[in-house]
Structures are given as structure tokens and as C-alpha cells.
PDB file of N, CA, C and O in Angstrom:
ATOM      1  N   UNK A   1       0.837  -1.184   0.000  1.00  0.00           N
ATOM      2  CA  UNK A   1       0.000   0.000   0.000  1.00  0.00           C
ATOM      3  C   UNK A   1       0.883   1.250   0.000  1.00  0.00           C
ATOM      4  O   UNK A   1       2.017   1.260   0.480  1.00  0.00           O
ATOM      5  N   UNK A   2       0.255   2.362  -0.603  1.00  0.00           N
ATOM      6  CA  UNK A   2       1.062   3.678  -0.815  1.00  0.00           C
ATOM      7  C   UNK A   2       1.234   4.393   0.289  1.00  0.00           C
ATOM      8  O   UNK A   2       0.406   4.140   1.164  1.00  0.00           O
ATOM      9  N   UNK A   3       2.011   5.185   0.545  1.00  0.00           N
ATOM     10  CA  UNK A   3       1.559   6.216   2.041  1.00  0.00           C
ATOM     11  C   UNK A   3       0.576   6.958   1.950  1.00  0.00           C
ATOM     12  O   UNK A   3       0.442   7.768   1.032  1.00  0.00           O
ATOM     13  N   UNK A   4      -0.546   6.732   3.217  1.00  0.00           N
ATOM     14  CA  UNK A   4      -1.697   7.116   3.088  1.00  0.00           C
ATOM     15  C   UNK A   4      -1.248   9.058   4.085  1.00  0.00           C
ATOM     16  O   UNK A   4      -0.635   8.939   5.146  1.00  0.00           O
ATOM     17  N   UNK A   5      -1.467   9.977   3.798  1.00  0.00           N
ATOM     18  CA  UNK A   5      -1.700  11.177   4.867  1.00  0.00           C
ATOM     19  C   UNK A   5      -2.904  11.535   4.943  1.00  0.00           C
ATOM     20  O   UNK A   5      -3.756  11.214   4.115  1.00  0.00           O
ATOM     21  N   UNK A   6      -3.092  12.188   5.874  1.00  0.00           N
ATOM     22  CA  UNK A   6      -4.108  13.283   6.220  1.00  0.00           C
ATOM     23  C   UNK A   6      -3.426  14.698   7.493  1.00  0.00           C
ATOM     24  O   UNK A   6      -2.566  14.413   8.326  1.00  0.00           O
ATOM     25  N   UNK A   7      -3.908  15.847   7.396  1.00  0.00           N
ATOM     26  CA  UNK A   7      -3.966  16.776   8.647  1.00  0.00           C
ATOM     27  C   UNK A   7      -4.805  16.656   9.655  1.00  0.00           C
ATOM     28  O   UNK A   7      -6.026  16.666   9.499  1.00  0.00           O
ATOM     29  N   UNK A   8      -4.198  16.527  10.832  1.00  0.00           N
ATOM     30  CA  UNK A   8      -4.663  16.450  12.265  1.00  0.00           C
ATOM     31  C   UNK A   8      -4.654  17.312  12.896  1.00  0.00           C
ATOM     32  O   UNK A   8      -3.528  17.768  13.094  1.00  0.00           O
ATOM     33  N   UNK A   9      -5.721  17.977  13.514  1.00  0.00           N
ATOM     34  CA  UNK A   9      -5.833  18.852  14.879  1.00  0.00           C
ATOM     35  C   UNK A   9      -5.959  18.418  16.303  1.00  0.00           C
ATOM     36  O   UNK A   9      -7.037  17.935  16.648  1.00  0.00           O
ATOM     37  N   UNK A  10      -4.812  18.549  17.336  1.00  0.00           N
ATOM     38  CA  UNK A  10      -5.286  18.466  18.584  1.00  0.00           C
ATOM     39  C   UNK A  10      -4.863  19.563  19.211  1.00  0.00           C
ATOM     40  O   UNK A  10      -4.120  20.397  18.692  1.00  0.00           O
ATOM     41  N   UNK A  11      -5.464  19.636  20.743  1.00  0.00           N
ATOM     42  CA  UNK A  11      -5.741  20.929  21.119  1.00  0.00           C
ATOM     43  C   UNK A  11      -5.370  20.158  22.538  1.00  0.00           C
ATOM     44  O   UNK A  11      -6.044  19.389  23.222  1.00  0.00           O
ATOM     45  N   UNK A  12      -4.150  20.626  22.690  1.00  0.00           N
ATOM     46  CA  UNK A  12      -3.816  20.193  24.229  1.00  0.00           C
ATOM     47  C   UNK A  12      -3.731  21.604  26.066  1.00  0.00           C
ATOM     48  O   UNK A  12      -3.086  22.636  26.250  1.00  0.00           O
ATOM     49  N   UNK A  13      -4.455  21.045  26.712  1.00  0.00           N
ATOM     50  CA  UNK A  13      -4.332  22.230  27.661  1.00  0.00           C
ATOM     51  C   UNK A  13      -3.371  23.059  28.169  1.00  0.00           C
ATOM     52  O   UNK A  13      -3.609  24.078  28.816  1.00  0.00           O
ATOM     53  N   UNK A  14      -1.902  22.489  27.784  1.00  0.00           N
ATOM     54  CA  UNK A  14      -0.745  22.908  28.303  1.00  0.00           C
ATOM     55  C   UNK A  14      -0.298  24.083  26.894  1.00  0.00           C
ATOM     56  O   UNK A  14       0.007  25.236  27.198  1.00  0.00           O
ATOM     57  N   UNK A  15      -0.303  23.693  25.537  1.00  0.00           N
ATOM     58  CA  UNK A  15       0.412  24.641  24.992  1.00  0.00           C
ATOM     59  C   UNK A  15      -0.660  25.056  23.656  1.00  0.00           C
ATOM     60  O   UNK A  15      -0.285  25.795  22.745  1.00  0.00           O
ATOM     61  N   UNK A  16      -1.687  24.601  23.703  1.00  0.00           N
ATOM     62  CA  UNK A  16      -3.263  24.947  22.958  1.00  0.00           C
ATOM     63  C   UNK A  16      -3.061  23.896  21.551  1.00  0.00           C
ATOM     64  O   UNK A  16      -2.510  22.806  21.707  1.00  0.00           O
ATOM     65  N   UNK A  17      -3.527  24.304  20.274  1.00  0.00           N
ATOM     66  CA  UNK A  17      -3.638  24.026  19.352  1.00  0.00           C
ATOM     67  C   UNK A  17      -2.589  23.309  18.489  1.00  0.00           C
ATOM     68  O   UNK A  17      -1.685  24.070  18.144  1.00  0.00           O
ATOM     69  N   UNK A  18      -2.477  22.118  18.074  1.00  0.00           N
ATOM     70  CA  UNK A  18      -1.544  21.436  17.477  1.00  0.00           C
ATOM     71  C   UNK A  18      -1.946  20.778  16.181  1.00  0.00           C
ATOM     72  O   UNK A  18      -2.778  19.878  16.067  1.00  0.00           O
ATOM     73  N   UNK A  19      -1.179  21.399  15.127  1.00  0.00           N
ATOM     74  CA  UNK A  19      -1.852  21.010  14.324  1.00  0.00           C
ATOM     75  C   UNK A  19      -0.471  19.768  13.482  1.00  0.00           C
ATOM     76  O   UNK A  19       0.661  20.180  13.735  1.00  0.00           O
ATOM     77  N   UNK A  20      -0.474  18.507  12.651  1.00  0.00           N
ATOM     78  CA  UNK A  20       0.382  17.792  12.153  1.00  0.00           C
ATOM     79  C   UNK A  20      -0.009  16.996  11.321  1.00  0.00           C
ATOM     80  O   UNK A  20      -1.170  16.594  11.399  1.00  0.00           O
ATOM     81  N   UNK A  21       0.823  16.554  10.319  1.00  0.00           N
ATOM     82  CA  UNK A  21       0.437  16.361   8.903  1.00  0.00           C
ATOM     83  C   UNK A  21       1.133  14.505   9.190  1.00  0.00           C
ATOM     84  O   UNK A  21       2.307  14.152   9.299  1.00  0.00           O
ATOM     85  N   UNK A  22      -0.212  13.620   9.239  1.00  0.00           N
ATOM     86  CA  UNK A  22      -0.125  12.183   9.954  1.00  0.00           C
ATOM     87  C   UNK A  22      -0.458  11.271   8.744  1.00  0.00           C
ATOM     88  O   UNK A  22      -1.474  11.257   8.049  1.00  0.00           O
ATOM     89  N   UNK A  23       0.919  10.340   8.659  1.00  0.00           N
ATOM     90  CA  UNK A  23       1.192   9.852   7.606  1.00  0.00           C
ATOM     91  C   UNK A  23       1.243   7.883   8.253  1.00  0.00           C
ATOM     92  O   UNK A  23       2.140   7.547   9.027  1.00  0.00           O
ATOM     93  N   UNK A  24       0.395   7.066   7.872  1.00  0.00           N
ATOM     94  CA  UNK A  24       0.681   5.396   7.834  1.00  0.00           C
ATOM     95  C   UNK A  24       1.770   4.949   6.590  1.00  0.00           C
ATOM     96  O   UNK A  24       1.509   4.927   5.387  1.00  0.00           O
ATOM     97  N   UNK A  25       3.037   4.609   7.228  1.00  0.00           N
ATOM     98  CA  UNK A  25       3.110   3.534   6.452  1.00  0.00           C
ATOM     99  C   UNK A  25       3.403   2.092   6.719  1.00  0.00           C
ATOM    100  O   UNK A  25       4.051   1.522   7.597  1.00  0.00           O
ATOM    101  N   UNK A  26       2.550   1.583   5.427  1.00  0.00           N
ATOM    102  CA  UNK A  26       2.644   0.090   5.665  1.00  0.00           C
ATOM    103  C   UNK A  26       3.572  -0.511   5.626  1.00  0.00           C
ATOM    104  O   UNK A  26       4.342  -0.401   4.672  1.00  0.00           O
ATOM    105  N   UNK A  27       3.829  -1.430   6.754  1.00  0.00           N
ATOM    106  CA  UNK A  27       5.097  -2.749   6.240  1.00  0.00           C
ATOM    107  C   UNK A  27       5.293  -3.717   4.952  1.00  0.00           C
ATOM    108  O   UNK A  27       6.369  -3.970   4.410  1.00  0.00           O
ATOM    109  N   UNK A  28       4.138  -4.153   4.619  1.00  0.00           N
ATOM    110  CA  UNK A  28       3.834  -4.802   3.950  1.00  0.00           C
ATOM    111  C   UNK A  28       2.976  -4.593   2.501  1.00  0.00           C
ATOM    112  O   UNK A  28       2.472  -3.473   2.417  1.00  0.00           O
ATOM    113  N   UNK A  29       2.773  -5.329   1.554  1.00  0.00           N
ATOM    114  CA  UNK A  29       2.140  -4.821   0.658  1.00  0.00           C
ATOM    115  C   UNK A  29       0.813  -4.971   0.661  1.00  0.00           C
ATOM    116  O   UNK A  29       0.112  -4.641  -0.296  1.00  0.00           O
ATOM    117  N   UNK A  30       0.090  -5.794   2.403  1.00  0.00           N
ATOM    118  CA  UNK A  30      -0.807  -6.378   2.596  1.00  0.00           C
ATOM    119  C   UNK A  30      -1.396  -4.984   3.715  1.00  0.00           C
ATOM    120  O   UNK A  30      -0.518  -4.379   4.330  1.00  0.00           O
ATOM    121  N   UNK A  31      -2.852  -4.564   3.908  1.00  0.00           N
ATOM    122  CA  UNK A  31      -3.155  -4.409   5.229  1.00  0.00           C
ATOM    123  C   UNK A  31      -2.064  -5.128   6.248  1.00  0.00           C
ATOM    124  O   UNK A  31      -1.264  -6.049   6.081  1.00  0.00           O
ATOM    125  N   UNK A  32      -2.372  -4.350   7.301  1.00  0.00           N
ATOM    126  CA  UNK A  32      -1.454  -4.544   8.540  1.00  0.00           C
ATOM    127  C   UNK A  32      -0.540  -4.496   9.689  1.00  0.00           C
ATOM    128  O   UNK A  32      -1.019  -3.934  10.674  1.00  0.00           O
ATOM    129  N   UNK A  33       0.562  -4.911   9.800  1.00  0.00           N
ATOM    130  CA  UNK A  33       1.622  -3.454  10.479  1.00  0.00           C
ATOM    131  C   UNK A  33       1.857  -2.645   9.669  1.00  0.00           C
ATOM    132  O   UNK A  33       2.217  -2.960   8.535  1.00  0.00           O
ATOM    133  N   UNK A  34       1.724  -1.532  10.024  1.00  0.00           N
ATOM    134  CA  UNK A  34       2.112   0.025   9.631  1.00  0.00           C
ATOM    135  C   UNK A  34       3.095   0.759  11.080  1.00  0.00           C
ATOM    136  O   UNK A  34       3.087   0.318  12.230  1.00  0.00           O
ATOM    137  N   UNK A  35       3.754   1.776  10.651  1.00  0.00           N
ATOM    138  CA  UNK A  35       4.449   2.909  10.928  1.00  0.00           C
ATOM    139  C   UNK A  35       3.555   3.917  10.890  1.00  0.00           C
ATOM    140  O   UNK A  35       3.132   4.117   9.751  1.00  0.00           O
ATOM    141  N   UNK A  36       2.940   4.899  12.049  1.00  0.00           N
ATOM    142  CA  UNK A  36       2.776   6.058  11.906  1.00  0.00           C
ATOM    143  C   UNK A  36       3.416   7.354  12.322  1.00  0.00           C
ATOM    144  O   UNK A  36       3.926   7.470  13.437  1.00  0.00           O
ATOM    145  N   UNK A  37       3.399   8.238  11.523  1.00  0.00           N
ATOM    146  CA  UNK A  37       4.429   9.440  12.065  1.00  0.00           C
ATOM    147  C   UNK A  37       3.373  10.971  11.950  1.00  0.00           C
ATOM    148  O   UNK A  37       2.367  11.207  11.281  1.00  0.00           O
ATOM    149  N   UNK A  38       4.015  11.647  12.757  1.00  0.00           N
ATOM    150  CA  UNK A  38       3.237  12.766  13.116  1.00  0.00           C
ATOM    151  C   UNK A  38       4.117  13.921  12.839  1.00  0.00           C
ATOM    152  O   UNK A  38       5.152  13.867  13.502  1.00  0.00           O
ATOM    153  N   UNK A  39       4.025  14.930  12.080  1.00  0.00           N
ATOM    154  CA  UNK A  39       5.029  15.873  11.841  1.00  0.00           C
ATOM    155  C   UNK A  39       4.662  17.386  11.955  1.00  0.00           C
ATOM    156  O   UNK A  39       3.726  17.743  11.240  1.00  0.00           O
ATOM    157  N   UNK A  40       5.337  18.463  12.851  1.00  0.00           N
ATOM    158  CA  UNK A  40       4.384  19.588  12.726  1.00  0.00           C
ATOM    159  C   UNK A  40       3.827  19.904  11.467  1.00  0.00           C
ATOM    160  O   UNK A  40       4.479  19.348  10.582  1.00  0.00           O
ATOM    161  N   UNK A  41       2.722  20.686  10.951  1.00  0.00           N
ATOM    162  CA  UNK A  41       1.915  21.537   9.989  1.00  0.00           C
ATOM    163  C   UNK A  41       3.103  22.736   9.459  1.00  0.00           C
ATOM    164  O   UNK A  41       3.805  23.047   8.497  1.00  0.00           O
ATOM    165  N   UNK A  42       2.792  23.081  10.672  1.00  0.00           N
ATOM    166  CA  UNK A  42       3.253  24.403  10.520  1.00  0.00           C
ATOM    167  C   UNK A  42       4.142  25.042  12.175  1.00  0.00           C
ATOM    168  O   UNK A  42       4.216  24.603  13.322  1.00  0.00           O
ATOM    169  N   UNK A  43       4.552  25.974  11.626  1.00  0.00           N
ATOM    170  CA  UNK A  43       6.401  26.494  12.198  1.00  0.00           C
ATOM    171  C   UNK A  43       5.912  26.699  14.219  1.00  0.00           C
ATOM    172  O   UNK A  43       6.560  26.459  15.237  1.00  0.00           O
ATOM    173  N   UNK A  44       4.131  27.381  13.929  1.00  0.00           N
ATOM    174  CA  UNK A  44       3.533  27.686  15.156  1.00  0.00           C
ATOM    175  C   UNK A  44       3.438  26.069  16.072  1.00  0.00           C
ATOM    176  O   UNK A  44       3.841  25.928  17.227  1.00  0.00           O
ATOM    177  N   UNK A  45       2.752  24.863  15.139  1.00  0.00           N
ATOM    178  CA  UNK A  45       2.981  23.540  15.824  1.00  0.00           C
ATOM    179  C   UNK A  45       4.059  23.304  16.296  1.00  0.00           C
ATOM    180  O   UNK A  45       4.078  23.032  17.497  1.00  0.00           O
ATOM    181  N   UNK A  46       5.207  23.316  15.619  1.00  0.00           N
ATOM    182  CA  UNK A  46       6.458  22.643  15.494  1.00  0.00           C
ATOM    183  C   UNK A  46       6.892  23.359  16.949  1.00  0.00           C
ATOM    184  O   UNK A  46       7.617  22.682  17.679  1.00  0.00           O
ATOM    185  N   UNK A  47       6.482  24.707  17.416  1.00  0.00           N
ATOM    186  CA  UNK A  47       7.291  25.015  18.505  1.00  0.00           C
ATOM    187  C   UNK A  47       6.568  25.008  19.657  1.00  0.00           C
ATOM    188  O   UNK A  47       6.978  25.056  20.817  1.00  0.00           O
ATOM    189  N   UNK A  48       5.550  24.950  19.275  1.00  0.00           N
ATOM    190  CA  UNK A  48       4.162  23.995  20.285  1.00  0.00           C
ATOM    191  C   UNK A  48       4.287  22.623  21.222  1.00  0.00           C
ATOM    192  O   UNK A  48       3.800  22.341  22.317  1.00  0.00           O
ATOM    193  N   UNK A  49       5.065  21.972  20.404  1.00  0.00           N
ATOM    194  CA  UNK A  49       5.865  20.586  20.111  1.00  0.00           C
ATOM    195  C   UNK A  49       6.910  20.709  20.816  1.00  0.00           C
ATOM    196  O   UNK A  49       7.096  19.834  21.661  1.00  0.00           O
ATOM    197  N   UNK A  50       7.783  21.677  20.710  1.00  0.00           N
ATOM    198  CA  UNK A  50       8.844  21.744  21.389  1.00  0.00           C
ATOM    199  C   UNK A  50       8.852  21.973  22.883  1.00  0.00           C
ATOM    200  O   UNK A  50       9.620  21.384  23.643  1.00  0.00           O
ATOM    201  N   UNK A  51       7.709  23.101  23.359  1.00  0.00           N
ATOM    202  CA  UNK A  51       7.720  23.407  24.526  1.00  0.00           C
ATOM    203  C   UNK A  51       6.929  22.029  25.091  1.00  0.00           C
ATOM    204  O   UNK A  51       7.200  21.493  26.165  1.00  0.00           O
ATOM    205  N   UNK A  52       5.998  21.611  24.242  1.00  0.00           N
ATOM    206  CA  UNK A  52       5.743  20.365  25.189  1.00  0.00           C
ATOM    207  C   UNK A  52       6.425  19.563  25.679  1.00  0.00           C
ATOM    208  O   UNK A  52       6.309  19.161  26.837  1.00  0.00           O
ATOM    209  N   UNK A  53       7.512  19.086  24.613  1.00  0.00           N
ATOM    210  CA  UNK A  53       8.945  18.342  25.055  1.00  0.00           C
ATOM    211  C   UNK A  53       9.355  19.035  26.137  1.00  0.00           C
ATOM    212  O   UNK A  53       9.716  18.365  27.105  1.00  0.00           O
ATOM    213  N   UNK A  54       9.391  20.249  26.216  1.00  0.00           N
ATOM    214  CA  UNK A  54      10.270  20.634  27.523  1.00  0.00           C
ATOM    215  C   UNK A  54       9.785  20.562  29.033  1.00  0.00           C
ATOM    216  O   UNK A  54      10.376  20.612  30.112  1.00  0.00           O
ATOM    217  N   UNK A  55       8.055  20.379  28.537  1.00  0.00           N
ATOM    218  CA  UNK A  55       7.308  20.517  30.064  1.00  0.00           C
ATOM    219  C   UNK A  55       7.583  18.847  30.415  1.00  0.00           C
ATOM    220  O   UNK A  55       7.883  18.558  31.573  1.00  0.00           O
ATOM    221  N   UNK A  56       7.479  17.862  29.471  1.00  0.00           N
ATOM    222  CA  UNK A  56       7.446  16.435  29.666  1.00  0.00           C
ATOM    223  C   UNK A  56       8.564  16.486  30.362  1.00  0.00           C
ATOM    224  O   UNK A  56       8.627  15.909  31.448  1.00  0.00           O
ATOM    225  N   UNK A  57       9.692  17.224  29.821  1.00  0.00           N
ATOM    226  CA  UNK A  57      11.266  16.482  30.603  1.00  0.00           C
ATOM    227  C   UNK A  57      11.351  17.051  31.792  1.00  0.00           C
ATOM    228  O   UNK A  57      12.173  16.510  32.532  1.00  0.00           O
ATOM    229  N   UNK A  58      10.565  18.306  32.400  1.00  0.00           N
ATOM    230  CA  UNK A  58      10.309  19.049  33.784  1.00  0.00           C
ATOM    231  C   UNK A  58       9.686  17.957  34.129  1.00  0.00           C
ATOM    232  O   UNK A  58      10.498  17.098  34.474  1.00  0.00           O
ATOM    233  N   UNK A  59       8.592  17.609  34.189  1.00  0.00           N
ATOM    234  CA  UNK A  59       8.017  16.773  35.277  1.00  0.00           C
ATOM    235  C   UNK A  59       8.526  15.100  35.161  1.00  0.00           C
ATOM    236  O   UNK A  59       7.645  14.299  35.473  1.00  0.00           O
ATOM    237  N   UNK A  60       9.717  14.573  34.787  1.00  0.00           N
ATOM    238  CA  UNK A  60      10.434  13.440  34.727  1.00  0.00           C
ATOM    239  C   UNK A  60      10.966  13.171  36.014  1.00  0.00           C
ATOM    240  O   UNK A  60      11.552  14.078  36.606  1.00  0.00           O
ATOM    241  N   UNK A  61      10.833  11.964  36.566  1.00  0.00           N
ATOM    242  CA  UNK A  61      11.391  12.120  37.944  1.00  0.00           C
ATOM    243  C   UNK A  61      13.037  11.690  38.205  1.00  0.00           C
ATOM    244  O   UNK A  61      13.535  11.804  39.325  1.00  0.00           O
TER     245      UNK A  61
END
């Protein structure tokens, strides 16, 4: 199967609106295991993304 995409919106309480361009790909040429990846939209996600990374590694014990 080809790589399937679509754009995703989530909206998280810590850094608001996230938007990323979410791509399957398949292992096989069959339905089945796939790989999915999530990549910012745009430059405002991407650093959306980043500060979230930074709050995750603050509250790491």
C-alpha cells in the first residue's frame, strides 16, 4: 500500500492548538503493520511541540 496522509488537529491544555500532517506507512504490501508518524503543519505547531517536550522532561522524575 502507498503512504496514506491526512492533517490532524489536537488541542492540548498545556500549549493549545496542534496542528500535524499524519502519515501510515505500511510494512507490507498487505493491510497490517504500519508505521505512523506525526510531523508539525506548521512552524507555530512545530514550537508547540517543542515546549511540550520541555514541560514532559520538567516533570520526569
Amino acid at each position: 500500500m502507498a503512504p496514506a496522509g491526512k492533517r490532524k488537529e489536537f488541542r492540548n491544555p498545556h500549549v493549545g492548538r496542534l496542528t500535524v500532517d499524519h502519515t501510515d506507512l505500511w510494512l507490507s504490501p498487505e493491510p497490517g503493520p504500519r508505521m505512523v508518524t506525526y510531523v508539525p503543519a506548521d512552524e507555530e505547531s512545530r514550537e508547540r511541540l517543542e515546549k511540550l517536550h520541555a514541560i514532559a522532561l520538567e516533570r520526569r522524575p
